[in-house]
PDB file of the backbone (N, CA, C, O) and the ligand in Angstrom, with CONECT records:
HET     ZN  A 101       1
ATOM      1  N   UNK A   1     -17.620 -37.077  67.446  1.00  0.00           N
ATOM      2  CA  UNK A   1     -17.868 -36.759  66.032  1.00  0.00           C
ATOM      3  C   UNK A   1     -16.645 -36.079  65.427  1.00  0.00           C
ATOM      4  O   UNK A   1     -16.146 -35.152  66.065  1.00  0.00           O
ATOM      5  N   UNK A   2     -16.081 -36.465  64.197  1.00  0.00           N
ATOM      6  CA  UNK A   2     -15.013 -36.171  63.458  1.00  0.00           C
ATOM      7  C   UNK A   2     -15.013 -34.929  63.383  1.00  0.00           C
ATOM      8  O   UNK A   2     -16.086 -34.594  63.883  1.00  0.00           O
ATOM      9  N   UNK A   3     -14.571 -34.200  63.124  1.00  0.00           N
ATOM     10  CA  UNK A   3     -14.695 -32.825  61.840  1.00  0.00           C
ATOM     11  C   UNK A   3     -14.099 -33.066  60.521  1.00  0.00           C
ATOM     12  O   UNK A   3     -12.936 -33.463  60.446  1.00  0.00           O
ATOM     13  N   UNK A   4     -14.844 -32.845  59.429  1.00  0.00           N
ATOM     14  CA  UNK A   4     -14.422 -32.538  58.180  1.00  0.00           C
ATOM     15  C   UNK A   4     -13.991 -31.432  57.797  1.00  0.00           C
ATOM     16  O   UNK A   4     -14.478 -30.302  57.807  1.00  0.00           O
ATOM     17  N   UNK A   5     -12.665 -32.006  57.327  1.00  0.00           N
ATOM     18  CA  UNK A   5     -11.894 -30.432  56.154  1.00  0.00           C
ATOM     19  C   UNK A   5     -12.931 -30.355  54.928  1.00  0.00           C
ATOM     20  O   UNK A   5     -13.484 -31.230  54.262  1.00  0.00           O
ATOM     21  N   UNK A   6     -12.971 -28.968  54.905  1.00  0.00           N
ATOM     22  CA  UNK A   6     -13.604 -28.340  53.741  1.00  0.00           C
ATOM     23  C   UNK A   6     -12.786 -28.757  52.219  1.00  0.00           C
ATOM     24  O   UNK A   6     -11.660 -28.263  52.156  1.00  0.00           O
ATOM     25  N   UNK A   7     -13.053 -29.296  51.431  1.00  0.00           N
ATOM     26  CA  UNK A   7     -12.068 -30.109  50.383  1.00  0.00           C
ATOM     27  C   UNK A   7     -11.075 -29.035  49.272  1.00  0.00           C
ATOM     28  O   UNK A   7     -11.445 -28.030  48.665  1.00  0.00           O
ATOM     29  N   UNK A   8      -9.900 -29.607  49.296  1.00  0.00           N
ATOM     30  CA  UNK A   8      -9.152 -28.425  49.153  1.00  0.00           C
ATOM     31  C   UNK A   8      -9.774 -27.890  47.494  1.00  0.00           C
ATOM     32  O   UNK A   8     -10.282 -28.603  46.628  1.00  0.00           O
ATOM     33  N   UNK A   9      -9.428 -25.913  47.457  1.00  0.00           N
ATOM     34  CA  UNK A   9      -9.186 -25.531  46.414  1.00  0.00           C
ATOM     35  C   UNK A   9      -8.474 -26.173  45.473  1.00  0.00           C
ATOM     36  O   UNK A   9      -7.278 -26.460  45.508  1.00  0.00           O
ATOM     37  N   UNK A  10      -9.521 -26.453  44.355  1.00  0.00           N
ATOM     38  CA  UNK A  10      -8.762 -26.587  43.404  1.00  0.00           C
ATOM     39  C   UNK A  10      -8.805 -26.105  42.002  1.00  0.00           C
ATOM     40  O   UNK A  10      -9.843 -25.513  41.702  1.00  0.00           O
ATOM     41  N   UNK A  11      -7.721 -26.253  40.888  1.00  0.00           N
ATOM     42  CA  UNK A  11      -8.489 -25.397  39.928  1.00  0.00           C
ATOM     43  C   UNK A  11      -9.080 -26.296  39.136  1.00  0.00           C
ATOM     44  O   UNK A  11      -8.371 -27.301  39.178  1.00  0.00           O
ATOM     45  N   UNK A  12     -10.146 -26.502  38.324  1.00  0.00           N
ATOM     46  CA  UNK A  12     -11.166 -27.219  37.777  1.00  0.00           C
ATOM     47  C   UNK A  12     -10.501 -27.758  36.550  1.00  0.00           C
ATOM     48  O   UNK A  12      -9.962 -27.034  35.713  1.00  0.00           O
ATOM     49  N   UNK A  13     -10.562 -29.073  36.481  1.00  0.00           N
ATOM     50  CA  UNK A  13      -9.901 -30.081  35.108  1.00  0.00           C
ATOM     51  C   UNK A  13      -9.761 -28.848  34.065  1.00  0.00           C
ATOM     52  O   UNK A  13      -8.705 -28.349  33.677  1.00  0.00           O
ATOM     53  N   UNK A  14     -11.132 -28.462  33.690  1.00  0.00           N
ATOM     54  CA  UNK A  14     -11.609 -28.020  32.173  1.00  0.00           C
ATOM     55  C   UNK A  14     -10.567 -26.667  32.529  1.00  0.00           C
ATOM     56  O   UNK A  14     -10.707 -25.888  31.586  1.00  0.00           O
ATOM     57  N   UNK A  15      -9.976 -26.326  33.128  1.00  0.00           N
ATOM     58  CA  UNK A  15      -9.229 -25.204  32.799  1.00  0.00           C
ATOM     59  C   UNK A  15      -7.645 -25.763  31.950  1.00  0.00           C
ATOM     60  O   UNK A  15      -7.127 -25.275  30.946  1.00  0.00           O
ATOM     61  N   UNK A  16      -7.289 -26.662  32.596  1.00  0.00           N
ATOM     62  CA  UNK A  16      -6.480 -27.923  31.992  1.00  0.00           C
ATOM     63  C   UNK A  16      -6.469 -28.007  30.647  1.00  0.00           C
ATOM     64  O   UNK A  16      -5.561 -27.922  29.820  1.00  0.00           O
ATOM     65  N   UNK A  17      -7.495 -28.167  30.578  1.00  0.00           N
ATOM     66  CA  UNK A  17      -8.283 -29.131  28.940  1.00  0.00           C
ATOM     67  C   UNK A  17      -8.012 -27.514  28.129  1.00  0.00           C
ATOM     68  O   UNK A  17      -7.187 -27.378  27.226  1.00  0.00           O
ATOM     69  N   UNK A  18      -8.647 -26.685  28.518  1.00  0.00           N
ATOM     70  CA  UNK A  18      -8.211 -25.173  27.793  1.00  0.00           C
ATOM     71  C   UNK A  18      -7.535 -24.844  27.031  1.00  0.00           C
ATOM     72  O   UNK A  18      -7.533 -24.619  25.821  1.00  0.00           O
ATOM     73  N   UNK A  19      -6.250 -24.793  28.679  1.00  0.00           N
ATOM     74  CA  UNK A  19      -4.857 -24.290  28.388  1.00  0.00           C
ATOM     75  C   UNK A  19      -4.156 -25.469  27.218  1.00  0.00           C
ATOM     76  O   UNK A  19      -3.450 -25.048  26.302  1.00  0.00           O
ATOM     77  N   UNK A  20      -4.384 -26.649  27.342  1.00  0.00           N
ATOM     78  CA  UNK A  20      -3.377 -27.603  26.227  1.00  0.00           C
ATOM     79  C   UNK A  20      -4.225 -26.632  25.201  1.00  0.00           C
ATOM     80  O   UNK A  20      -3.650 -25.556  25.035  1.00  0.00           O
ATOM     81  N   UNK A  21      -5.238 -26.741  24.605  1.00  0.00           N
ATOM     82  CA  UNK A  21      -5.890 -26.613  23.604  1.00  0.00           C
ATOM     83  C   UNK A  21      -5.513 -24.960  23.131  1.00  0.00           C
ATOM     84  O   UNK A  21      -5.498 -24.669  21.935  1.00  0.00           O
ATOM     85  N   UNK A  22      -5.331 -24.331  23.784  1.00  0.00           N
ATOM     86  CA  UNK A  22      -4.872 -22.940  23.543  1.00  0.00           C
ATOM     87  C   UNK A  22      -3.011 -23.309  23.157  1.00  0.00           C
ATOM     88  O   UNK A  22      -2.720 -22.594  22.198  1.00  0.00           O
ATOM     89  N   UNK A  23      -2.309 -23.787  23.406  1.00  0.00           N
ATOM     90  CA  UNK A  23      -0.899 -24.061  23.614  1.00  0.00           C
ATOM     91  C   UNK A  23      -0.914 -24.464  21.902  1.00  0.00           C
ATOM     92  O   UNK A  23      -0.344 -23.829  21.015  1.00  0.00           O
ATOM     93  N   UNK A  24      -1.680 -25.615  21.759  1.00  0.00           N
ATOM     94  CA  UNK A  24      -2.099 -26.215  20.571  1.00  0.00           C
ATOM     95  C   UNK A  24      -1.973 -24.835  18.993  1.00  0.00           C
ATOM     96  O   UNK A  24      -1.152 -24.617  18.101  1.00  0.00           O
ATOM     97  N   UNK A  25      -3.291 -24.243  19.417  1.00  0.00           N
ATOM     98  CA  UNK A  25      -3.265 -23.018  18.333  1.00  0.00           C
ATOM     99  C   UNK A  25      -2.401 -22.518  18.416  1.00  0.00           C
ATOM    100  O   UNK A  25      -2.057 -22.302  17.254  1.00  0.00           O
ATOM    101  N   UNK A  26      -1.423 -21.964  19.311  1.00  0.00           N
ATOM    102  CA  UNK A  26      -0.854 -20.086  19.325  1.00  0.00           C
ATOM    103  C   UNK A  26      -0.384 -20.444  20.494  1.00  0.00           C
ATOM    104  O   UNK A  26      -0.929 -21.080  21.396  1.00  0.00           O
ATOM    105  N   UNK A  27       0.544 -20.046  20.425  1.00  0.00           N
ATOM    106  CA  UNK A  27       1.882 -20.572  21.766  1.00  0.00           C
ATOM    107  C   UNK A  27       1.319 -19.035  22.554  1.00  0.00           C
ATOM    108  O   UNK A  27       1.343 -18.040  21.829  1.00  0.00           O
ATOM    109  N   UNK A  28       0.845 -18.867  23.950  1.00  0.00           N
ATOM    110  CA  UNK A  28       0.775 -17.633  24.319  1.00  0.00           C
ATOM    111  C   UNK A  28       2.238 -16.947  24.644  1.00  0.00           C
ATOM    112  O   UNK A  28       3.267 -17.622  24.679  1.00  0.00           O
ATOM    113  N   UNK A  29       2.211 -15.554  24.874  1.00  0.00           N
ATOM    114  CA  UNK A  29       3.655 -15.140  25.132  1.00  0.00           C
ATOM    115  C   UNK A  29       3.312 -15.649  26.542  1.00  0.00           C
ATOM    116  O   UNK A  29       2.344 -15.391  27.258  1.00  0.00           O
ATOM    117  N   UNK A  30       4.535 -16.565  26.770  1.00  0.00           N
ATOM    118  CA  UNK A  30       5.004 -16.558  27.961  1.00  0.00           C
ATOM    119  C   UNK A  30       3.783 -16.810  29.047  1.00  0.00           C
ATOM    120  O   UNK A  30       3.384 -17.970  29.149  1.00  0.00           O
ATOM    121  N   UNK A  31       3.229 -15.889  29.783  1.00  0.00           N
ATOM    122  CA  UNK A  31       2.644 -15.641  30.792  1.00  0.00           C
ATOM    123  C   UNK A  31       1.494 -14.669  30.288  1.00  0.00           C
ATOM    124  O   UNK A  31       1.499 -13.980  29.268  1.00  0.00           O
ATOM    125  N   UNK A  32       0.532 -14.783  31.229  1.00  0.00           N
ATOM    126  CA  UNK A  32      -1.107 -14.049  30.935  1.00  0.00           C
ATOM    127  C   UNK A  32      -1.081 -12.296  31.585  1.00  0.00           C
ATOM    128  O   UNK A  32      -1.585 -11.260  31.150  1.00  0.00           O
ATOM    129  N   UNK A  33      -0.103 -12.650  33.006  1.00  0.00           N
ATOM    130  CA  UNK A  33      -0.253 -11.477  33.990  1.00  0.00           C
ATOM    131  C   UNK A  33       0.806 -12.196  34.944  1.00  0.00           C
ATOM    132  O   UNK A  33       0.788 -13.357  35.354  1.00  0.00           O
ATOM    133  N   UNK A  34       1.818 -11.090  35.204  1.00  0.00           N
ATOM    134  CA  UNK A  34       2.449 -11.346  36.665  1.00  0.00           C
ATOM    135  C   UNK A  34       2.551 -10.400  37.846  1.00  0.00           C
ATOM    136  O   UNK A  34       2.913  -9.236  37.676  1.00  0.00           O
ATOM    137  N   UNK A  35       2.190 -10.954  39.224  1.00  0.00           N
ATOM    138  CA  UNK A  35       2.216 -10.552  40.250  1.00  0.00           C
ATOM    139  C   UNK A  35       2.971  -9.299  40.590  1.00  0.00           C
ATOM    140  O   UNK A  35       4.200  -9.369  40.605  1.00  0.00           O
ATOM    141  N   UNK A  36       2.405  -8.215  40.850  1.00  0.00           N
ATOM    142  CA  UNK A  36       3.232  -6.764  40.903  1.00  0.00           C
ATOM    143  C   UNK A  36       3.396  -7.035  42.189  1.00  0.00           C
ATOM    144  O   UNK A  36       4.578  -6.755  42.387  1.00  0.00           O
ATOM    145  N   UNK A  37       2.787  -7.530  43.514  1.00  0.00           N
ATOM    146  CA  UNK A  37       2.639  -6.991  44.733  1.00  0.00           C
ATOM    147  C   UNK A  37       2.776  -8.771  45.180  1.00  0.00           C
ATOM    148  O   UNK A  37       2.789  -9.852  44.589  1.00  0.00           O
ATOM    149  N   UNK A  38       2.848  -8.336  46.376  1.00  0.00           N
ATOM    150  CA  UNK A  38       3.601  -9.790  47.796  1.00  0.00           C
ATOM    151  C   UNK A  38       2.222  -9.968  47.872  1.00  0.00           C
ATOM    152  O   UNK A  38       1.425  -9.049  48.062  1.00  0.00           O
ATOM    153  N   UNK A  39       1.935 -11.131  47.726  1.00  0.00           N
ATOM    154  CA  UNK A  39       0.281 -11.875  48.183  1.00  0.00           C
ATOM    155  C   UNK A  39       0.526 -12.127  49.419  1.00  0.00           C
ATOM    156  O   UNK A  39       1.662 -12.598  49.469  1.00  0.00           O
ATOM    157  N   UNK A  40       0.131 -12.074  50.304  1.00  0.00           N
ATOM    158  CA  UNK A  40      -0.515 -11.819  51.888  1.00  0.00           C
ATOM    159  C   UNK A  40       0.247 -13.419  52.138  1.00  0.00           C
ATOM    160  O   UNK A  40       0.109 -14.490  51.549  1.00  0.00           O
ATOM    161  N   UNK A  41       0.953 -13.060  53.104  1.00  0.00           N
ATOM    162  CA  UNK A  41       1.964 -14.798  53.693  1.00  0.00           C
ATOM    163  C   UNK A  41       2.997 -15.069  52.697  1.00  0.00           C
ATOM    164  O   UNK A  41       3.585 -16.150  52.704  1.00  0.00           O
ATOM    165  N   UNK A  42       3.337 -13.873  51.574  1.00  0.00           N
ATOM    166  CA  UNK A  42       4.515 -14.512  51.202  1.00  0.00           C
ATOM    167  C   UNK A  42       5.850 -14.879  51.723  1.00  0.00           C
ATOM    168  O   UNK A  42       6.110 -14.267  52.759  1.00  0.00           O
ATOM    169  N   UNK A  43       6.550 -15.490  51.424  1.00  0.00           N
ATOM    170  CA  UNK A  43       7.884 -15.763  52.041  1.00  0.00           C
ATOM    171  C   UNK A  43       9.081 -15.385  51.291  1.00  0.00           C
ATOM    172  O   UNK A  43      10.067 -16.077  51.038  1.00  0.00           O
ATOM    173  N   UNK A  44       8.827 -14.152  50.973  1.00  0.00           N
ATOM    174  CA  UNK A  44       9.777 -14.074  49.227  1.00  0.00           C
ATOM    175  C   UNK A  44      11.487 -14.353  49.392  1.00  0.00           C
ATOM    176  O   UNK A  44      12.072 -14.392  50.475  1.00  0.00           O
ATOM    177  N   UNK A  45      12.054 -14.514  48.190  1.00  0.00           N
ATOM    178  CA  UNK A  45      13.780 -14.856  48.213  1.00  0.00           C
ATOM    179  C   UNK A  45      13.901 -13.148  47.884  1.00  0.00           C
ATOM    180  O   UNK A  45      13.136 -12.210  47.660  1.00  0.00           O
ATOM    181  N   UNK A  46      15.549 -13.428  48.026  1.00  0.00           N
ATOM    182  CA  UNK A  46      15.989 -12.301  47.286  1.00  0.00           C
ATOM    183  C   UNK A  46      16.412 -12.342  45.701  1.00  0.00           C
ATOM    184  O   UNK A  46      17.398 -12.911  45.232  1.00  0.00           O
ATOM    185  N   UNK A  47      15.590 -11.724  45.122  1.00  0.00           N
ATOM    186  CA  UNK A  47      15.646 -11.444  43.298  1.00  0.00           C
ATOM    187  C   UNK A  47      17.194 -11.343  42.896  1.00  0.00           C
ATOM    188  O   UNK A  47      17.833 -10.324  43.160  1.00  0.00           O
ATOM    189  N   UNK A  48      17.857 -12.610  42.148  1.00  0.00           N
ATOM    190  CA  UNK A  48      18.808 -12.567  41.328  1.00  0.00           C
ATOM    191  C   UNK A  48      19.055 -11.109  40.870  1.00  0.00           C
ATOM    192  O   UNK A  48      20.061 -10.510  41.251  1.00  0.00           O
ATOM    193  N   UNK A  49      18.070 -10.494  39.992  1.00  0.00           N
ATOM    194  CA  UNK A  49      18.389  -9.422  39.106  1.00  0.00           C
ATOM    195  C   UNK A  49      18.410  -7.888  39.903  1.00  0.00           C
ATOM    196  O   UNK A  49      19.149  -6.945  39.620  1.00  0.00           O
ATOM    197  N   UNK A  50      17.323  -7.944  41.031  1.00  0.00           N
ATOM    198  CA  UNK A  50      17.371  -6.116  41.231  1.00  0.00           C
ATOM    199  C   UNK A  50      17.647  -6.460  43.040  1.00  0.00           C
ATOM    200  O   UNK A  50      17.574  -5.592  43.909  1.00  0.00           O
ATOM    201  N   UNK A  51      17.963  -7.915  43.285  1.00  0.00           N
ATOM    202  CA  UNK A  51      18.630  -7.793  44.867  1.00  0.00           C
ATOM    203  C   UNK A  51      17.564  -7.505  45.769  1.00  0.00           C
ATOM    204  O   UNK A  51      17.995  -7.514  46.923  1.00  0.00           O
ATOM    205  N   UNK A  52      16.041  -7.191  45.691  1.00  0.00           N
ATOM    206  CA  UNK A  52      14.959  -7.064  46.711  1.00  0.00           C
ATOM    207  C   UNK A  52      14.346  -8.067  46.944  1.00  0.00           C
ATOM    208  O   UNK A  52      14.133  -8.897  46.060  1.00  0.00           O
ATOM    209  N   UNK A  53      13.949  -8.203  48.125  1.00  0.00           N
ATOM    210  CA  UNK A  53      13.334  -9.360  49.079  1.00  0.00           C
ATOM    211  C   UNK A  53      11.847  -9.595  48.336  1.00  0.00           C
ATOM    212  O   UNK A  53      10.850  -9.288  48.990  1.00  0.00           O
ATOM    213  N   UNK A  54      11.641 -10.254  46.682  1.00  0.00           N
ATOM    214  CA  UNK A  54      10.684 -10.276  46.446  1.00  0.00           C
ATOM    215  C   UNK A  54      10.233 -11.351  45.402  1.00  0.00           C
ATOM    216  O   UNK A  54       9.087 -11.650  45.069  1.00  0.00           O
ATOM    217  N   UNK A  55      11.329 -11.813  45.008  1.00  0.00           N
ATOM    218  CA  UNK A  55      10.933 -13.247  44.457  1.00  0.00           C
ATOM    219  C   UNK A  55       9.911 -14.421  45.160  1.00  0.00           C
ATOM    220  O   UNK A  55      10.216 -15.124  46.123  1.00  0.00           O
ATOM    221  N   UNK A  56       8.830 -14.437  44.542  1.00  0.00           N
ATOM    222  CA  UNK A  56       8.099 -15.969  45.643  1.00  0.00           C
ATOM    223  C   UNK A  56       7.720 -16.744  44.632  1.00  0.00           C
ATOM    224  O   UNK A  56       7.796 -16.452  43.439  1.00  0.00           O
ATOM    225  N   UNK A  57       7.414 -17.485  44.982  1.00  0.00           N
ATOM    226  CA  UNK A  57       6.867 -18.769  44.022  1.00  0.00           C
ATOM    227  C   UNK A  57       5.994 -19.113  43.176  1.00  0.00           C
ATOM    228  O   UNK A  57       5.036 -18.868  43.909  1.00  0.00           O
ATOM    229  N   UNK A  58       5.578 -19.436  42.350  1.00  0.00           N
ATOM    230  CA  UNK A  58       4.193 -19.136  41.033  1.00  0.00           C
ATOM    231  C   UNK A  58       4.048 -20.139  40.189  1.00  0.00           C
ATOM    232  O   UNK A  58       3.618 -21.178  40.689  1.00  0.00           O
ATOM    233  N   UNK A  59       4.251 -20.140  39.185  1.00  0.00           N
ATOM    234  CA  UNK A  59       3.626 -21.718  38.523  1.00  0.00           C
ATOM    235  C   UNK A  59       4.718 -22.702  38.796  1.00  0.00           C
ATOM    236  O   UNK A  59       5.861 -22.502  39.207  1.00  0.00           O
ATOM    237  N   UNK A  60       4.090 -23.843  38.467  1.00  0.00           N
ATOM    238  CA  UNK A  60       4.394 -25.096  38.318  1.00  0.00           C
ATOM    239  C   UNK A  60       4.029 -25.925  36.946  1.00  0.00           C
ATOM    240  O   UNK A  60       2.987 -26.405  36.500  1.00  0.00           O
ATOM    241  N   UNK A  61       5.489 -25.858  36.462  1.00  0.00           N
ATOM    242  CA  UNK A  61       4.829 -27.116  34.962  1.00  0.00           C
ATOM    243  C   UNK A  61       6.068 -28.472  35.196  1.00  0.00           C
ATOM    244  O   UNK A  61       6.925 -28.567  36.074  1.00  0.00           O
ATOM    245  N   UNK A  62       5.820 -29.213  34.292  1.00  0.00           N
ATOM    246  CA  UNK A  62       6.418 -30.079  34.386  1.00  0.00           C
ATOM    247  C   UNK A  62       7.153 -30.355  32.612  1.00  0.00           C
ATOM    248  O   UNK A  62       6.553 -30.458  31.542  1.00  0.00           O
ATOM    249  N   UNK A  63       8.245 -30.393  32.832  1.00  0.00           N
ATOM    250  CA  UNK A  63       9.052 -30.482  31.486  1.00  0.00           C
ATOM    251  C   UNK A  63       9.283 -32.075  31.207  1.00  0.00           C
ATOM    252  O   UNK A  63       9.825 -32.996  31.817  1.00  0.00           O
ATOM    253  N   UNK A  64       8.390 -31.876  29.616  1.00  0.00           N
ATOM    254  CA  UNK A  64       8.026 -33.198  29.074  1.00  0.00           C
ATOM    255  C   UNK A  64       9.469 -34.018  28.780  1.00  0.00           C
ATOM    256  O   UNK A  64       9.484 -35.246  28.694  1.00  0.00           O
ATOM    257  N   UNK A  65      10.330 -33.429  28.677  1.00  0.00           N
ATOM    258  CA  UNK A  65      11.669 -34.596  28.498  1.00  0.00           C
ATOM    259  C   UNK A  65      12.326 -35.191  29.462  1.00  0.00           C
ATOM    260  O   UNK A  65      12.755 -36.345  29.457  1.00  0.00           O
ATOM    261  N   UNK A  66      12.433 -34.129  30.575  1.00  0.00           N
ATOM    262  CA  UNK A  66      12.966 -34.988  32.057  1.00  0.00           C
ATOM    263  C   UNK A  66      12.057 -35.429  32.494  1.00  0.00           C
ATOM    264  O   UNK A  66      12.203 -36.614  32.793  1.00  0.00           O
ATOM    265  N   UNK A  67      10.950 -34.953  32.727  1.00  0.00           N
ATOM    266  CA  UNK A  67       9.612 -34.778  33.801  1.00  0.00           C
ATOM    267  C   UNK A  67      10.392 -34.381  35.137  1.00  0.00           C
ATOM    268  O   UNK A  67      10.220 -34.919  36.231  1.00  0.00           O
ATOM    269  N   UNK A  68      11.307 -33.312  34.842  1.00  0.00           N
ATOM    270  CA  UNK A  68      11.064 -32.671  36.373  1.00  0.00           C
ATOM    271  C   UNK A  68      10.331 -31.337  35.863  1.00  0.00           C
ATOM    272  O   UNK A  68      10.090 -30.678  34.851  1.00  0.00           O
ATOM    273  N   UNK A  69      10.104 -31.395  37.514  1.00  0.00           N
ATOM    274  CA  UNK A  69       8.886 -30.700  37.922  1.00  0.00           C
ATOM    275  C   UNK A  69       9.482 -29.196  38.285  1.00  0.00           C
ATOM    276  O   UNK A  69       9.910 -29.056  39.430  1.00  0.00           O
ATOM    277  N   UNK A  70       9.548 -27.834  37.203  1.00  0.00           N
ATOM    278  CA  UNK A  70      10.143 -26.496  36.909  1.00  0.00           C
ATOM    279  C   UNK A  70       8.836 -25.773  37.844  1.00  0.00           C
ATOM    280  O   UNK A  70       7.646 -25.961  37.594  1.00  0.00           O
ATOM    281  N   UNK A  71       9.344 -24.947  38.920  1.00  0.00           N
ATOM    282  CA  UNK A  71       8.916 -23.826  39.637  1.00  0.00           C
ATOM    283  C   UNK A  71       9.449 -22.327  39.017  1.00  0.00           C
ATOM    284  O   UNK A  71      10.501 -21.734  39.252  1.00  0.00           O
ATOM    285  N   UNK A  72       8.657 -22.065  38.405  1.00  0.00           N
ATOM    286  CA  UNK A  72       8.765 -20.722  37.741  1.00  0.00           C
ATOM    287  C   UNK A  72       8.644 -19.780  39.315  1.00  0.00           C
ATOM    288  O   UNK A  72       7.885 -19.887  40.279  1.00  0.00           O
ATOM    289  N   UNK A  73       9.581 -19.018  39.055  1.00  0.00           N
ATOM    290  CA  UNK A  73       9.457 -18.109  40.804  1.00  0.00           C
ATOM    291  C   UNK A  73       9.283 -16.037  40.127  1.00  0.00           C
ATOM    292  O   UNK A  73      10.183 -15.892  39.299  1.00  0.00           O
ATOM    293  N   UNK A  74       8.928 -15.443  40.194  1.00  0.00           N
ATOM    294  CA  UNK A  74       8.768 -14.113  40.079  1.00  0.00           C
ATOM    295  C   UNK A  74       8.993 -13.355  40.869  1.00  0.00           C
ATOM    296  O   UNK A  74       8.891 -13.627  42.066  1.00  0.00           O
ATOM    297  N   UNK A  75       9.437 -11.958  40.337  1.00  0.00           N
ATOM    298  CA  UNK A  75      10.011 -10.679  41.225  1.00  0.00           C
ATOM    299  C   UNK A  75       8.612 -10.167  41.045  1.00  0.00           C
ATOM    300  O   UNK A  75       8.016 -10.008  39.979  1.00  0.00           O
ATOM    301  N   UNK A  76       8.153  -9.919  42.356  1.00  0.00           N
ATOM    302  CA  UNK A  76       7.320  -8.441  42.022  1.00  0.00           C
ATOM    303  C   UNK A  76       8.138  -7.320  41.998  1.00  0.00           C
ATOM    304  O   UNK A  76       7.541  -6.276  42.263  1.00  0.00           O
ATOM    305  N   UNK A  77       8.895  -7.255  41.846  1.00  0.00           N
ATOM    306  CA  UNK A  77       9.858  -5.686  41.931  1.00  0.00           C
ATOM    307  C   UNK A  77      10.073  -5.572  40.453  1.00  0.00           C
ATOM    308  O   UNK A  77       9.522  -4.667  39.828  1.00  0.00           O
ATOM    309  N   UNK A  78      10.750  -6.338  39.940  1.00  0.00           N
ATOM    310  CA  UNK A  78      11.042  -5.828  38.549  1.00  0.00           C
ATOM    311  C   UNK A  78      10.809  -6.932  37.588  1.00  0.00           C
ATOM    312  O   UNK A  78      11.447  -6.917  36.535  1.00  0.00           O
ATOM    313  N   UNK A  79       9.702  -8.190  37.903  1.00  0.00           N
ATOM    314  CA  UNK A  79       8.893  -8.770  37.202  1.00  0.00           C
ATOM    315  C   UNK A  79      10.185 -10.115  36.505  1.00  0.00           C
ATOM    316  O   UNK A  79       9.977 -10.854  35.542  1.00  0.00           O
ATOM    317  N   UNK A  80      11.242 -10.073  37.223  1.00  0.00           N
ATOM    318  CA  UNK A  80      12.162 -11.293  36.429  1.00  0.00           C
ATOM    319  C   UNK A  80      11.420 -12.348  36.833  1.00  0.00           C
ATOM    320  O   UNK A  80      10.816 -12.394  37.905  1.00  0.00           O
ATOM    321  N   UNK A  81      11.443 -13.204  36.007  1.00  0.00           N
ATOM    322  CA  UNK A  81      11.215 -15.217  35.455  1.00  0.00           C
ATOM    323  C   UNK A  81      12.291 -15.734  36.370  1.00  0.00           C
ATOM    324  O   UNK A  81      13.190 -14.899  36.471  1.00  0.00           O
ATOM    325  N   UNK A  82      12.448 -16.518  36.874  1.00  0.00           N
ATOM    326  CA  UNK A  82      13.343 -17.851  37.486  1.00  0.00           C
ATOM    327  C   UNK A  82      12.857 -18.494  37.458  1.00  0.00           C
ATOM    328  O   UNK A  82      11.723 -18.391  37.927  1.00  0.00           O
ATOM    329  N   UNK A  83      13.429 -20.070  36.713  1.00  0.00           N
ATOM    330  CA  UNK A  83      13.028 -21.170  36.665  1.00  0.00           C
ATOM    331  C   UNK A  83      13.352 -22.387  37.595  1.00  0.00           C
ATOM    332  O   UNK A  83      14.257 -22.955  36.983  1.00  0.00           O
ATOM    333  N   UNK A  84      13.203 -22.821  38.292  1.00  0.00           N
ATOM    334  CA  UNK A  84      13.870 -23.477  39.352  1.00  0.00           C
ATOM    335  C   UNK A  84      13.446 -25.091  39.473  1.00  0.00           C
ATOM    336  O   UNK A  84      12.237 -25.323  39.455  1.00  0.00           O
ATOM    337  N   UNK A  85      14.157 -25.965  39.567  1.00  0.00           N
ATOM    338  CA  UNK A  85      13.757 -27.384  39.547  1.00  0.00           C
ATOM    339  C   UNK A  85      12.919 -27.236  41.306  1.00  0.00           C
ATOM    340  O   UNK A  85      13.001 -26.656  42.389  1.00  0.00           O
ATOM    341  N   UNK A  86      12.317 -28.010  40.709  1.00  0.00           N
ATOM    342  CA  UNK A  86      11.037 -27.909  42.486  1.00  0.00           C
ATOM    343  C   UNK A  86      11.226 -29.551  43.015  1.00  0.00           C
ATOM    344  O   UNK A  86      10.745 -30.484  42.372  1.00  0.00           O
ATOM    345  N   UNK A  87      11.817 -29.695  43.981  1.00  0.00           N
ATOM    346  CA  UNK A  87      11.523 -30.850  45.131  1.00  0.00           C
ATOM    347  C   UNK A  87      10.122 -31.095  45.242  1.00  0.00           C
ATOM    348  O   UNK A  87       9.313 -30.228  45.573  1.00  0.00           O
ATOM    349  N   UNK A  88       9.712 -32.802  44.844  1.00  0.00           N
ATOM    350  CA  UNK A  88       8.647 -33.334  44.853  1.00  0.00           C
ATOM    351  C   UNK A  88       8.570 -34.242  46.201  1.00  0.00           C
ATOM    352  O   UNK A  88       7.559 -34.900  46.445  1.00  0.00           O
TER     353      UNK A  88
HETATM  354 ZN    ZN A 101      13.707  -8.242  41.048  1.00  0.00          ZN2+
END
């Protein structure tokens, strides 16, 4: 008898459908909330701006003119943005 994987997390369409529709009205600033602290298994870089082992990885959008695929990466130390082209 096989075993079945439990089907992966995912986040639900209608959150999707939301966010365009919010983008639509009122451009949000930027970001909702960013990561102060290392989530458990991070693998962080070292932060361009303040040099600590704490940049890790965080959204993913995709930029409508190239369609590459931008990895937004964050400091929890002093909260800098990096935008980084992401290998598909
Ligand atoms: Zn930093």
């Amino acid at each position: 008898m096989e075993k079945t994987f439990p089907p992966p997390a995912s986040p639900s369409p209608s959150c999707v459908l939301i966010t365009s529709r919010c983008y639509d009205r009122r451009m949000p600033a930027k970001v909702p909330w960013i990561p102060s602290v290392l989530p458990p298994g991070a693998r962080p870089e070292r932060c361009p701006s303040c040099g600590r082992m704490a940049l890790i990885p965080w959204t993913l959008r995709r930029d409508n003119d190239t369609k590459v695929v931008l990895r937004t990466w964050v400091c929890t130390e002093c909260q800098t943005l990096v935008e980084r082209p992401e290998p598909e």
